[in-house]
CHARMM-style PDB file with segment names, atoms N, HN, CA, C and O in Angstrom:
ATOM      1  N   UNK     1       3.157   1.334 -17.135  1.00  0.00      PROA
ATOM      2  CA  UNK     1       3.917   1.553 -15.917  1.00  0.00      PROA
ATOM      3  C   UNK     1       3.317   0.736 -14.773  1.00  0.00      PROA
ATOM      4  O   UNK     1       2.188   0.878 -14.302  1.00  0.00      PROA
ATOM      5  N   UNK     2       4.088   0.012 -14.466  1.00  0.00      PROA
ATOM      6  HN  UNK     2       5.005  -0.103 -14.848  1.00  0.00      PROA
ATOM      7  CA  UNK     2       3.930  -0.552 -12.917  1.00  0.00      PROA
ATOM      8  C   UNK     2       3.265   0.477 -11.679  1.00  0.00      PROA
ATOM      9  O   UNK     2       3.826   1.504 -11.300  1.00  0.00      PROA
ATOM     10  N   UNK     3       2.142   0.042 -11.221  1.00  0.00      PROA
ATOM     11  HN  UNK     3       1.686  -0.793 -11.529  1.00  0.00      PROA
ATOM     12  CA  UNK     3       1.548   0.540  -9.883  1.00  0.00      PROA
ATOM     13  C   UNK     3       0.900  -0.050  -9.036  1.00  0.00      PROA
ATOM     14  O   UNK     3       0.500  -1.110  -9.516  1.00  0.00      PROA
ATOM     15  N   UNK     4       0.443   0.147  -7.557  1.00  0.00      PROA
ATOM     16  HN  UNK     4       0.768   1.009  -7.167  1.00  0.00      PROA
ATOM     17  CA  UNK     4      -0.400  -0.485  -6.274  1.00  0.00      PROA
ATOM     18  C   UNK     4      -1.871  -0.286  -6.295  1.00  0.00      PROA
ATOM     19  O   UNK     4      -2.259   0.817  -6.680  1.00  0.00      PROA
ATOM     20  N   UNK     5      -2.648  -1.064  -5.987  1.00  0.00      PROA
ATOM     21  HN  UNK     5      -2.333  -1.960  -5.674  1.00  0.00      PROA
ATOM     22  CA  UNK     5      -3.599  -0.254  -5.407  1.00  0.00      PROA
ATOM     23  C   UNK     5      -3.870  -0.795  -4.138  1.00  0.00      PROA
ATOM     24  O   UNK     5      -3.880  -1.966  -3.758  1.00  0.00      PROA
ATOM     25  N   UNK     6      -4.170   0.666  -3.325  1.00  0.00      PROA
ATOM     26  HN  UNK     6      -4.162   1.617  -3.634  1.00  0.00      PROA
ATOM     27  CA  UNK     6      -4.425  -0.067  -2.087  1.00  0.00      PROA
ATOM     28  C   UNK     6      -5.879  -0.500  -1.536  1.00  0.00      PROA
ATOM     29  O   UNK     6      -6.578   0.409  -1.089  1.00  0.00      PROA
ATOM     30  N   UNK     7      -6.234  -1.414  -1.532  1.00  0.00      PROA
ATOM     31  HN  UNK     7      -5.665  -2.153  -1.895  1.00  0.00      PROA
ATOM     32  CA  UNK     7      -7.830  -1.698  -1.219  1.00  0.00      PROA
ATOM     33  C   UNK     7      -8.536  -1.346   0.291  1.00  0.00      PROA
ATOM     34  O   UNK     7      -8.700  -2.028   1.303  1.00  0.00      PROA
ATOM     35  N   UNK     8      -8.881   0.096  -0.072  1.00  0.00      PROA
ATOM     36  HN  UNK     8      -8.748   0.651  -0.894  1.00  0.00      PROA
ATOM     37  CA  UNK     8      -8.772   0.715   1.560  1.00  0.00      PROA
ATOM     38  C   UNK     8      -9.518   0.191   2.644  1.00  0.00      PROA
ATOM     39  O   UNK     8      -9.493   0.535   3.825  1.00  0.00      PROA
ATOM     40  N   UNK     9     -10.381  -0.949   1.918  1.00  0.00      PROA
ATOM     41  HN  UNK     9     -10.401  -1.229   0.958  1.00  0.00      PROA
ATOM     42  CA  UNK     9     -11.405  -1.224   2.919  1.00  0.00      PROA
ATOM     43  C   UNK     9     -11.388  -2.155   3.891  1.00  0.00      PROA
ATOM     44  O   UNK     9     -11.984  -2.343   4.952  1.00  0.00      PROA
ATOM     45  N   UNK    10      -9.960  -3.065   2.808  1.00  0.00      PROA
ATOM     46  HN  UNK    10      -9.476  -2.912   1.947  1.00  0.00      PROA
ATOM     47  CA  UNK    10      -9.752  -4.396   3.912  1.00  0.00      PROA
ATOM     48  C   UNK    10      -8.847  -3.947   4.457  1.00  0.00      PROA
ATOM     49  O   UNK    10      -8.591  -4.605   5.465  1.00  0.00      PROA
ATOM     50  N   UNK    11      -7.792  -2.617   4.211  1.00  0.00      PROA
ATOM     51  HN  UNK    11      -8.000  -2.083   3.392  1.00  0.00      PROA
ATOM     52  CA  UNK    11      -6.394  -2.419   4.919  1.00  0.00      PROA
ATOM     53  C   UNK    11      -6.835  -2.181   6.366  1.00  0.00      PROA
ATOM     54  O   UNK    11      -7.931  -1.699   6.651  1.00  0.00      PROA
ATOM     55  N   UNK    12      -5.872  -2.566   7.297  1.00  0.00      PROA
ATOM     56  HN  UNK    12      -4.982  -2.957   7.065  1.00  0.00      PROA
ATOM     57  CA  UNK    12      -5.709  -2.600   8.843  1.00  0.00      PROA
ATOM     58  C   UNK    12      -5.166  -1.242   9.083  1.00  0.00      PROA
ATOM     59  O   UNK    12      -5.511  -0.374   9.884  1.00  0.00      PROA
ATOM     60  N   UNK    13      -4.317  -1.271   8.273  1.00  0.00      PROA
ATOM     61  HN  UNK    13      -4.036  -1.976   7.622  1.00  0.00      PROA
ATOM     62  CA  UNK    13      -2.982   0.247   8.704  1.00  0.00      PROA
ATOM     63  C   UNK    13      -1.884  -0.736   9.873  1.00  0.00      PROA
ATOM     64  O   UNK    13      -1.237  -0.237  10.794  1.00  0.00      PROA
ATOM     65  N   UNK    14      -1.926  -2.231   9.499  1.00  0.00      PROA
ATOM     66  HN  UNK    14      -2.452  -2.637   8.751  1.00  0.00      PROA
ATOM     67  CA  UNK    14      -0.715  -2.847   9.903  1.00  0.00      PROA
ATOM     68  C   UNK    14       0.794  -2.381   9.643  1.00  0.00      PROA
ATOM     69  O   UNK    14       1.721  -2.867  10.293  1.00  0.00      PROA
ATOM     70  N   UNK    15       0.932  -1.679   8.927  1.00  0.00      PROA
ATOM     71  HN  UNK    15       0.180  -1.285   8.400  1.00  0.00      PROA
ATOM     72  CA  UNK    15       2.289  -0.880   8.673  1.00  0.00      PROA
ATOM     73  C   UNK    15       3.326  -1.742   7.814  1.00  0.00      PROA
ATOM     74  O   UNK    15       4.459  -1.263   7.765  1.00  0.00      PROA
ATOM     75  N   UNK    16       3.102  -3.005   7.093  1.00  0.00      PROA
ATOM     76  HN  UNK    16       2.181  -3.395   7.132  1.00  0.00      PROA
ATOM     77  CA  UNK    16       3.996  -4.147   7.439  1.00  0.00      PROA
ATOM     78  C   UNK    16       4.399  -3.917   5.815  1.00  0.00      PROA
ATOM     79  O   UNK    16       5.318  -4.535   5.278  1.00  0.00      PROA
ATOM     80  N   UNK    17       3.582  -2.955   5.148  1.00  0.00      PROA
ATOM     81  HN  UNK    17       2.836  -2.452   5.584  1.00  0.00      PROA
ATOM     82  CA  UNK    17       3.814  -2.568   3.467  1.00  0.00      PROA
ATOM     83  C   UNK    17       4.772  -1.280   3.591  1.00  0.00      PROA
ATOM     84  O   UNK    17       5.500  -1.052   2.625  1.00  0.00      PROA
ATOM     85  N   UNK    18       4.801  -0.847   4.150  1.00  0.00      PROA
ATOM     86  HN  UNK    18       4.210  -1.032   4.935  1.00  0.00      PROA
ATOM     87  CA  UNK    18       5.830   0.774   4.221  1.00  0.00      PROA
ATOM     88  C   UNK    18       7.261   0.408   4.176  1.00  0.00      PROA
ATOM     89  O   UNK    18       7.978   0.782   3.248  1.00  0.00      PROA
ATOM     90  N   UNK    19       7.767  -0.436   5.322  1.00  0.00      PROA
ATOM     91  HN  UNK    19       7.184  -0.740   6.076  1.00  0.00      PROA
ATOM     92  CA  UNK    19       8.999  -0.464   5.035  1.00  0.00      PROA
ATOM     93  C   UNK    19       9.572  -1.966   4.033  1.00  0.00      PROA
ATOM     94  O   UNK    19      10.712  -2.401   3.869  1.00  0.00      PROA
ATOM     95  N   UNK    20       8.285  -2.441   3.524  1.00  0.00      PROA
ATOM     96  HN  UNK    20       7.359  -2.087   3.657  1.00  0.00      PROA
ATOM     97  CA  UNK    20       8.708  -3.741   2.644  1.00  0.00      PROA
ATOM     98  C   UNK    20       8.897  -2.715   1.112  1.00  0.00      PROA
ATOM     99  O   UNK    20       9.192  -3.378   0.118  1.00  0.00      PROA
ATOM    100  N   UNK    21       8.764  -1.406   0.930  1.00  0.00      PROA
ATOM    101  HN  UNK    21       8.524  -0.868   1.738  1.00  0.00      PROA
ATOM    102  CA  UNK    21       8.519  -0.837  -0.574  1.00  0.00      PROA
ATOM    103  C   UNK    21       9.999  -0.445  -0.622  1.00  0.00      PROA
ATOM    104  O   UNK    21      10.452   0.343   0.209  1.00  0.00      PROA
ATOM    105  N   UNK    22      10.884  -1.075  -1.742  1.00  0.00      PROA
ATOM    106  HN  UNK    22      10.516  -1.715  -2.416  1.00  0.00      PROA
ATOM    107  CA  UNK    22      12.388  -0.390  -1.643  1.00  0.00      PROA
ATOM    108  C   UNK    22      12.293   0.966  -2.164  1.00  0.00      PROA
ATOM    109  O   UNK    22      13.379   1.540  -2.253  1.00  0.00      PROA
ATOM    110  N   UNK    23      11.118   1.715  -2.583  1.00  0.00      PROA
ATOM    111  HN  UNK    23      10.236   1.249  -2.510  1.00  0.00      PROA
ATOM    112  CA  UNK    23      11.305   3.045  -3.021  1.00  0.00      PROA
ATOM    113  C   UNK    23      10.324   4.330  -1.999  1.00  0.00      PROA
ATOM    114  O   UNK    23       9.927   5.462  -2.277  1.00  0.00      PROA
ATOM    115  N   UNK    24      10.231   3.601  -0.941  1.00  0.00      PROA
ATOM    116  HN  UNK    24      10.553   2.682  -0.715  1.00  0.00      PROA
ATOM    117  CA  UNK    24       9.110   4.419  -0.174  1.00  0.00      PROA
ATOM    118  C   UNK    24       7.867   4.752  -0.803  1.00  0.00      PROA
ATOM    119  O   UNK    24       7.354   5.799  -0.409  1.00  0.00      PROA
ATOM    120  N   UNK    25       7.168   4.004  -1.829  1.00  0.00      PROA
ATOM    121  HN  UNK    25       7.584   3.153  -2.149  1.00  0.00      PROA
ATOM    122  CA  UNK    25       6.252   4.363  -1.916  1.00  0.00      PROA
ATOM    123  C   UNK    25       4.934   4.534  -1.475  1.00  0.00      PROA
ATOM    124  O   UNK    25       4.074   5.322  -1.868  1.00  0.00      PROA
ATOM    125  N   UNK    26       4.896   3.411  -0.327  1.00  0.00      PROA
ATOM    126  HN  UNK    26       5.595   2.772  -0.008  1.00  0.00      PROA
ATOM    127  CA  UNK    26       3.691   3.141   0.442  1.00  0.00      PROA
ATOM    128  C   UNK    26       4.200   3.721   1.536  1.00  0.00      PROA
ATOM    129  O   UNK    26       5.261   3.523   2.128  1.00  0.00      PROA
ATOM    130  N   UNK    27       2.540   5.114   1.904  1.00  0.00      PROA
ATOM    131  HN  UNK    27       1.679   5.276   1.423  1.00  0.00      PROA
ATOM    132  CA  UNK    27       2.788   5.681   3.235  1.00  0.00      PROA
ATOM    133  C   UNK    27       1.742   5.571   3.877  1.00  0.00      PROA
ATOM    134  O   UNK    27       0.615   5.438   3.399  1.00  0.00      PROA
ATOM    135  N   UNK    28       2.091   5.628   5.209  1.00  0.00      PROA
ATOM    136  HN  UNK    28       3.006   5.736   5.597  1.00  0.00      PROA
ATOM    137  CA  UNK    28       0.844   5.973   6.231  1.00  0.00      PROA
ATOM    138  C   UNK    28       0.651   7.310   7.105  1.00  0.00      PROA
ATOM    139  O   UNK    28       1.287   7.722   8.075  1.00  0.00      PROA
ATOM    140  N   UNK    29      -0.136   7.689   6.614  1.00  0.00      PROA
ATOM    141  HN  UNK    29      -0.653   7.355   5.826  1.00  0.00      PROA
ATOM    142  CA  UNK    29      -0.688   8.808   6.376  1.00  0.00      PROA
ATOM    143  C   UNK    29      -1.387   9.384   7.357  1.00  0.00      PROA
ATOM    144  O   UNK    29      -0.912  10.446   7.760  1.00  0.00      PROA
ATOM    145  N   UNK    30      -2.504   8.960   7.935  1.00  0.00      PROA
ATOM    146  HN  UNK    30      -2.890   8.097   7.608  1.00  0.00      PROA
ATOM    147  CA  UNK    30      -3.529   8.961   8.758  1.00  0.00      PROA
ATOM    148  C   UNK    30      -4.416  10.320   8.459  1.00  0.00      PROA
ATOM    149  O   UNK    30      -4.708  11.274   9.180  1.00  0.00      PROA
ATOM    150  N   UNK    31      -4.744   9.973   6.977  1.00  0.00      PROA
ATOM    151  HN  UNK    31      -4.507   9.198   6.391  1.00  0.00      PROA
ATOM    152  CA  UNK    31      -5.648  11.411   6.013  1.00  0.00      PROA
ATOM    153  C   UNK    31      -7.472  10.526   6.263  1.00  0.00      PROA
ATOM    154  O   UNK    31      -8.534  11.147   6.218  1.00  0.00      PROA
ATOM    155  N   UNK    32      -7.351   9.160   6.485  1.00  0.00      PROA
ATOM    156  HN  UNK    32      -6.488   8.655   6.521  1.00  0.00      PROA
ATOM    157  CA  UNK    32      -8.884   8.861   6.608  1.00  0.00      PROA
ATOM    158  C   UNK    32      -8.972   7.541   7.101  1.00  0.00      PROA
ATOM    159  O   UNK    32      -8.199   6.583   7.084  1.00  0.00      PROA
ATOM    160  N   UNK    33     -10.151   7.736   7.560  1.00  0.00      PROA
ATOM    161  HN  UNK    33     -10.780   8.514   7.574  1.00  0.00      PROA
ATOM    162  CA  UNK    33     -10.656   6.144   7.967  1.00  0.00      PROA
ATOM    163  C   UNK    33     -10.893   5.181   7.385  1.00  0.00      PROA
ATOM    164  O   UNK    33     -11.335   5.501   6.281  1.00  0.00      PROA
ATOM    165  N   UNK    34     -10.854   4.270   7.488  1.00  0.00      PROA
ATOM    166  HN  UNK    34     -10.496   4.010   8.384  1.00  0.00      PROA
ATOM    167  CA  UNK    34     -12.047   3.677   6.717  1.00  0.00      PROA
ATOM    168  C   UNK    34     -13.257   3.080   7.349  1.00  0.00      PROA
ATOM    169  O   UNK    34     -13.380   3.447   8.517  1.00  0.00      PROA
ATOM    170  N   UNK    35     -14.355   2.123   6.855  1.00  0.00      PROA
ATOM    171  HN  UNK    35     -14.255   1.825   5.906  1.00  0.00      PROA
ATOM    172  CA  UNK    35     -15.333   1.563   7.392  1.00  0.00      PROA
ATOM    173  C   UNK    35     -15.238   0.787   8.532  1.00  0.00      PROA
ATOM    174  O   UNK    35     -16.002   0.853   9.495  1.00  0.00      PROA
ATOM    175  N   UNK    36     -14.061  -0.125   8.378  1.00  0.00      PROA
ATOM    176  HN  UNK    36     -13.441  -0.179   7.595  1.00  0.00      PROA
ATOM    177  CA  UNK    36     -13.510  -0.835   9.784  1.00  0.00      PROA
ATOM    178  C   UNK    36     -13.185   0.337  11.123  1.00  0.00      PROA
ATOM    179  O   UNK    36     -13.208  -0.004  12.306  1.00  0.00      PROA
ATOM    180  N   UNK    37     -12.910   1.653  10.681  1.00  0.00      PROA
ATOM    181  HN  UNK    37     -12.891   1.930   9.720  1.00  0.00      PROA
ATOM    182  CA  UNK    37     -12.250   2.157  12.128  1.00  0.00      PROA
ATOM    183  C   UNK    37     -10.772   2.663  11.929  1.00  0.00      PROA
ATOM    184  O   UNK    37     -10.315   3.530  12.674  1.00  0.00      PROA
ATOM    185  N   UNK    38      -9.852   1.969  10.662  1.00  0.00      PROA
ATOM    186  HN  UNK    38     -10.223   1.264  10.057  1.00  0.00      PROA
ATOM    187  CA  UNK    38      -8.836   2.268  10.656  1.00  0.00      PROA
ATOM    188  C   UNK    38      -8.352   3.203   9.555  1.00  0.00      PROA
ATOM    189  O   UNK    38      -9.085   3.636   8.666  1.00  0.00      PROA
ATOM    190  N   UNK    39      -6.426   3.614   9.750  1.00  0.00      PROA
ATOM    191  HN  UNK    39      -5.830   3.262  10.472  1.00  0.00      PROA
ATOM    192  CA  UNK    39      -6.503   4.320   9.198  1.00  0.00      PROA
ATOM    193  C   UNK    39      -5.608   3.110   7.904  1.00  0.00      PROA
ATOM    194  O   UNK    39      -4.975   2.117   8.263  1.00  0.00      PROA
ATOM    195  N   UNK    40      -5.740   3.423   6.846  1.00  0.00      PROA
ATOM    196  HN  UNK    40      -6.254   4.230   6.555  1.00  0.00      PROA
ATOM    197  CA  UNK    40      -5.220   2.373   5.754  1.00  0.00      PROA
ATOM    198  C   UNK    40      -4.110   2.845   5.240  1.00  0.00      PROA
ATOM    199  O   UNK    40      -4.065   4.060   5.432  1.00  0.00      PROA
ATOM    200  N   UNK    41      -3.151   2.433   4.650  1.00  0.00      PROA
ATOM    201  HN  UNK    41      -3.187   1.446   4.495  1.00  0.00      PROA
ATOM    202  CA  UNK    41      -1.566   3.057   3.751  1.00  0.00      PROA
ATOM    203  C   UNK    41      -2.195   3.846   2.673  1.00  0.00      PROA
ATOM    204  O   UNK    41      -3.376   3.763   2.338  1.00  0.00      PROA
ATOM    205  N   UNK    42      -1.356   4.570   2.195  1.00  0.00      PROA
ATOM    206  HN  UNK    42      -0.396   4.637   2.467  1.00  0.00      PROA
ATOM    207  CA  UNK    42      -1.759   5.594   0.891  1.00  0.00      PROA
ATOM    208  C   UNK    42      -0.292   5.262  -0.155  1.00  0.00      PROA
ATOM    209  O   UNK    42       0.815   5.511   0.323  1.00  0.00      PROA
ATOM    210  N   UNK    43      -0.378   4.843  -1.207  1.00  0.00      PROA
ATOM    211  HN  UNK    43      -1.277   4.640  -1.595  1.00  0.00      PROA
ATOM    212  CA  UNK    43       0.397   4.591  -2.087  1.00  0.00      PROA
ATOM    213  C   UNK    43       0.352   6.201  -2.994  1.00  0.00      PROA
ATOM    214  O   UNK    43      -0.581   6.786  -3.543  1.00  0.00      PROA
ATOM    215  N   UNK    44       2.001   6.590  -2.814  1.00  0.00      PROA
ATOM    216  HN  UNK    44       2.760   6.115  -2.368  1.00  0.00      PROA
ATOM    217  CA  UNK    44       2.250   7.638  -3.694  1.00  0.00      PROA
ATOM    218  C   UNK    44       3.401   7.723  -4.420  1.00  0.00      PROA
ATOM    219  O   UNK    44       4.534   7.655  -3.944  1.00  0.00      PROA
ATOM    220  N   UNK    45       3.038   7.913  -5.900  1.00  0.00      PROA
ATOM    221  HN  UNK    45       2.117   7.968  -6.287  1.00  0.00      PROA
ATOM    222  CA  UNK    45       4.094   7.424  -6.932  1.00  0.00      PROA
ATOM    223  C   UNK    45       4.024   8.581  -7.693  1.00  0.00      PROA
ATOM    224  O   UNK    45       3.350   8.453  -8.715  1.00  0.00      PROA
ATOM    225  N   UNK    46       4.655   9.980  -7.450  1.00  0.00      PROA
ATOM    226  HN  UNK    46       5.203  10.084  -6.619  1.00  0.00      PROA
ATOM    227  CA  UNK    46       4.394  10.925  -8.342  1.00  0.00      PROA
ATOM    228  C   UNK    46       5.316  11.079  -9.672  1.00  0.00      PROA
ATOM    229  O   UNK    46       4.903  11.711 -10.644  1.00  0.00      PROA
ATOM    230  N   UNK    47       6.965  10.278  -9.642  1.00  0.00      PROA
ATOM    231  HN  UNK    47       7.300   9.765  -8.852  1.00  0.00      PROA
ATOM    232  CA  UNK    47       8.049  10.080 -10.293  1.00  0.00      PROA
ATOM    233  C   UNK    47       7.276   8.724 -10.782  1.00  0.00      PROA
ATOM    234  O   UNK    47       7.091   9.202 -11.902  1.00  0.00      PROA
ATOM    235  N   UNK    48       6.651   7.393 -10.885  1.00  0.00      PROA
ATOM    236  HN  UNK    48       6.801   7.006  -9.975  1.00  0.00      PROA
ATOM    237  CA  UNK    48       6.511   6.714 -11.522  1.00  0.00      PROA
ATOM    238  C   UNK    48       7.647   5.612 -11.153  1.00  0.00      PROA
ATOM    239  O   UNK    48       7.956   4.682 -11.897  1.00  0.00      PROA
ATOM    240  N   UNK    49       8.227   5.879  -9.849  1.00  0.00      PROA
ATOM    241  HN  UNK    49       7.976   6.635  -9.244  1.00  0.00      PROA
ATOM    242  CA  UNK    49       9.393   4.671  -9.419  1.00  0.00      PROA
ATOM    243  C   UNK    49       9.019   3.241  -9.104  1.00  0.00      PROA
ATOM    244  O   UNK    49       9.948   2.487  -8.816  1.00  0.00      PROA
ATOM    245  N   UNK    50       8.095   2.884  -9.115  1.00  0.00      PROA
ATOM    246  HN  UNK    50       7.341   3.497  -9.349  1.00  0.00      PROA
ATOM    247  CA  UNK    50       6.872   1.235  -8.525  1.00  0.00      PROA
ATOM    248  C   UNK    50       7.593   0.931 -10.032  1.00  0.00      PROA
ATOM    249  O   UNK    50       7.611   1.731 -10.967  1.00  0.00      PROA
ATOM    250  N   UNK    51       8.217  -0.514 -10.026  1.00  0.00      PROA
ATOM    251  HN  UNK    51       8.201  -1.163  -9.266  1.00  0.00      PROA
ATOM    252  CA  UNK    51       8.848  -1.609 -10.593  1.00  0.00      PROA
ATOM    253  C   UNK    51       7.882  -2.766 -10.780  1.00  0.00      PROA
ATOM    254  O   UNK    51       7.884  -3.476 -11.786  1.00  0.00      PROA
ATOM    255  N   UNK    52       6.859  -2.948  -9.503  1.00  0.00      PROA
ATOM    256  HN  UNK    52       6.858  -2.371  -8.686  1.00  0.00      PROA
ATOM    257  CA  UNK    52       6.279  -3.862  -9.628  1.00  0.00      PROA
ATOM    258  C   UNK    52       6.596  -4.972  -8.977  1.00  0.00      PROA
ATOM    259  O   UNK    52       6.162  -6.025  -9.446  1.00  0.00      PROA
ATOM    260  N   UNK    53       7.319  -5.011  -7.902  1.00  0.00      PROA
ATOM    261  HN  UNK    53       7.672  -4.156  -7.521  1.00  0.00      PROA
ATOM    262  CA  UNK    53       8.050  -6.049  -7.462  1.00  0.00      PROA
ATOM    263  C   UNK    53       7.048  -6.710  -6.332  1.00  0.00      PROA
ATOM    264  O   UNK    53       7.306  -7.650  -5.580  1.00  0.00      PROA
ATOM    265  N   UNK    54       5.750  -5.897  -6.439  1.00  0.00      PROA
ATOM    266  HN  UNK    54       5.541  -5.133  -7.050  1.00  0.00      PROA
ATOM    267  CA  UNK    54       5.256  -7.255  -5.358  1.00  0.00      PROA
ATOM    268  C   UNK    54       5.603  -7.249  -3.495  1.00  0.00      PROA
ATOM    269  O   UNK    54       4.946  -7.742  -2.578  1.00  0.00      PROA
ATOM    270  N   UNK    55       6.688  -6.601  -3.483  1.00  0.00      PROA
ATOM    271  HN  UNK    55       7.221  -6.201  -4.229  1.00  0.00      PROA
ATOM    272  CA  UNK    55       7.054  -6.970  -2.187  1.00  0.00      PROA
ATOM    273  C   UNK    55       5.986  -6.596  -0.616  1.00  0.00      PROA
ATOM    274  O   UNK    55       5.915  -7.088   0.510  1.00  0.00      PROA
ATOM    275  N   UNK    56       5.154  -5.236  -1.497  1.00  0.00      PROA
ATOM    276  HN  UNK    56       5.212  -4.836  -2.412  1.00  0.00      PROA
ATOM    277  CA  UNK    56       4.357  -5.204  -0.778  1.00  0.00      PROA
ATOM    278  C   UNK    56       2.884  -5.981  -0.336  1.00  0.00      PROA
ATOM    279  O   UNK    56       2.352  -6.058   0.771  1.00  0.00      PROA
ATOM    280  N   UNK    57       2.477  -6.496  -1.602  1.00  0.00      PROA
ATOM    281  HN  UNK    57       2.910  -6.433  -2.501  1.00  0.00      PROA
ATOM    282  CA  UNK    57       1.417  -7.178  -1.892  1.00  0.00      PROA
ATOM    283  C   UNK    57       1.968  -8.416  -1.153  1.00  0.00      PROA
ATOM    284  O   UNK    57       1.107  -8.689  -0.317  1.00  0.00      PROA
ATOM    285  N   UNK    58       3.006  -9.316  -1.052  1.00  0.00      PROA
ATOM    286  HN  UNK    58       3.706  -9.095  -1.732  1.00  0.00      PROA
ATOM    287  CA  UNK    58       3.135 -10.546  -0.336  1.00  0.00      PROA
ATOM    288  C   UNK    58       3.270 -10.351   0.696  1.00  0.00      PROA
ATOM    289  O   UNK    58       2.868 -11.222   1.468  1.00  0.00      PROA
ATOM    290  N   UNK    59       4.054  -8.820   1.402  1.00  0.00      PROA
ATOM    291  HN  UNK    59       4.380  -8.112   0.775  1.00  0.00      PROA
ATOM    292  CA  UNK    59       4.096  -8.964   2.988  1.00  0.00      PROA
ATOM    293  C   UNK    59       2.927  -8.470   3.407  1.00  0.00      PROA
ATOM    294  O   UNK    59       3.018  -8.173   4.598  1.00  0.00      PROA
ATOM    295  N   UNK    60       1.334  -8.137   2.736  1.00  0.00      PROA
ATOM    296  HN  UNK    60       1.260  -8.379   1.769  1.00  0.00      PROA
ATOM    297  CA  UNK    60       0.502  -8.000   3.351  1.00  0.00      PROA
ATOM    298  C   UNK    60      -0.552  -8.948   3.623  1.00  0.00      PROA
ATOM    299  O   UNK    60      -1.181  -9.579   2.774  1.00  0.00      PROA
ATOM    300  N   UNK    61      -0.734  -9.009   5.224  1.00  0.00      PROA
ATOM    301  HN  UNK    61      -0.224  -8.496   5.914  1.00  0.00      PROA
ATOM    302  CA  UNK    61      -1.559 -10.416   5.714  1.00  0.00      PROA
ATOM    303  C   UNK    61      -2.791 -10.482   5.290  1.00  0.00      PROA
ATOM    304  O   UNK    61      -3.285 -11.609   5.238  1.00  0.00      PROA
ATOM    305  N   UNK    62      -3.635  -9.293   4.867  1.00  0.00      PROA
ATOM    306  HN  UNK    62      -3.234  -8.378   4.909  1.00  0.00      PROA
ATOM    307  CA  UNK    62      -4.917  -8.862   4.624  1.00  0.00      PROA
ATOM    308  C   UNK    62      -5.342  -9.290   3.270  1.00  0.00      PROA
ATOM    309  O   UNK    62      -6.453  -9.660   2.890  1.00  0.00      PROA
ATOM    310  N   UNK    63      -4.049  -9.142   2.519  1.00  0.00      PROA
ATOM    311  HN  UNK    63      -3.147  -8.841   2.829  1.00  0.00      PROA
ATOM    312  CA  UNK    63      -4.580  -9.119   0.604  1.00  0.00      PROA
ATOM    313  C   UNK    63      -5.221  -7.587   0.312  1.00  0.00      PROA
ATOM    314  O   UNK    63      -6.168  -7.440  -0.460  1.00  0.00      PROA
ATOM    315  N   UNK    64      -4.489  -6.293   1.136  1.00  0.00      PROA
ATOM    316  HN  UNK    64      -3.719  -6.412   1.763  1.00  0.00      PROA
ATOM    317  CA  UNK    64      -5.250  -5.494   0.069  1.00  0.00      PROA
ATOM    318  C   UNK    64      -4.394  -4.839  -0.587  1.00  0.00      PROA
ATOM    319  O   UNK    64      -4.363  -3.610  -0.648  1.00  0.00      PROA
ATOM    320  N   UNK    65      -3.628  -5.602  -1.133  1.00  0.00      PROA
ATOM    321  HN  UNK    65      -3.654  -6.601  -1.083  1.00  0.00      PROA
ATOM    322  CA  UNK    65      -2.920  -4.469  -1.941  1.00  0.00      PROA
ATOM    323  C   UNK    65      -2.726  -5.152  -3.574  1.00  0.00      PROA
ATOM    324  O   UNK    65      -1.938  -6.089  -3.705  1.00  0.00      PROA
ATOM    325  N   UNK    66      -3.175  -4.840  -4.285  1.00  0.00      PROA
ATOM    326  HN  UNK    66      -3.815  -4.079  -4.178  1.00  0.00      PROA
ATOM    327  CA  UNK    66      -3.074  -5.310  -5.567  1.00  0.00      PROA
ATOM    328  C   UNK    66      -2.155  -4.477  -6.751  1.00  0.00      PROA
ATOM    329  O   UNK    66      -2.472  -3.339  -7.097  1.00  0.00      PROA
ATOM    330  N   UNK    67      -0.920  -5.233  -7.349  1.00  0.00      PROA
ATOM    331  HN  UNK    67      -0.663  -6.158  -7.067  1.00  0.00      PROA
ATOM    332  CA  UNK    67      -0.365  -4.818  -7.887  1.00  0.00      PROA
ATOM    333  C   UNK    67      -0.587  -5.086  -9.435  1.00  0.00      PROA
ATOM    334  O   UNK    67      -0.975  -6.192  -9.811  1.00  0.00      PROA
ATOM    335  N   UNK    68      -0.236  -3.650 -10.672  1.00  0.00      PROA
ATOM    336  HN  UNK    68       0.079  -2.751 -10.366  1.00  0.00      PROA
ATOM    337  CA  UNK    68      -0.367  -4.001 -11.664  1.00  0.00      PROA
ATOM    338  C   UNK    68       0.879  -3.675 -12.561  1.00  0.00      PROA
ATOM    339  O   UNK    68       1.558  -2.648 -12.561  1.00  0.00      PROA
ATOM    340  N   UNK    69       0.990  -4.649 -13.219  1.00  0.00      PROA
ATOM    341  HN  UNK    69       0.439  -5.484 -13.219  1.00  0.00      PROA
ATOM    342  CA  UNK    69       2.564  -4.393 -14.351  1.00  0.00      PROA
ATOM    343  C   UNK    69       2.064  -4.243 -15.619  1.00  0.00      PROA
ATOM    344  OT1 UNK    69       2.829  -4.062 -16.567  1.00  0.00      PROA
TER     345      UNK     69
END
C-alpha cells in the first residue's frame, strides 16, 4: 500500500502539502514541535486512501515528505 512520511524535522508547517493531498490526508495539527520551533503536518491514513501520487512530496519546498509505493 502506498504511504507518506513526513520528515518532522525539516517540515516548516508551510501548509503547502494539505491542500495539494486529493484525499485529505495530510493534516496540520499543531500536536508538537519540532527542533526548529515549528509545528510540522501529520499524515493520517486510517482507510489506506494514499495512491501515491506524489503531489504532496513535489509541492513541498523543504523535501520532507517522502513517499512510498
Amino acid at each position: 500500500m502506498p504511504r507518506i512520511e513526513v520528515i518532522k524535522e525539516s517540515c516548516k508547517g508551510c501548509q503547502l502539502c494539505v491542500p495539494a493531498c486529493p484525499h485529505g490526508l495530510v493534516l496540520f495539527t499543531k500536536t508538537e514541535i519540532n527542533q526548529m520551533g515549528y509545528y510540522p503536518v501529520e499524515y493520517v491514513d486510517p482507510e489506506d486512501k494514499c495512491t501515491g501520487c506524489m503531489l504532496c512530496a513535489i509541492i513541498c519546498p523543504d523535501v520532507a515528505i517522502r513517499v512510498y509505493k
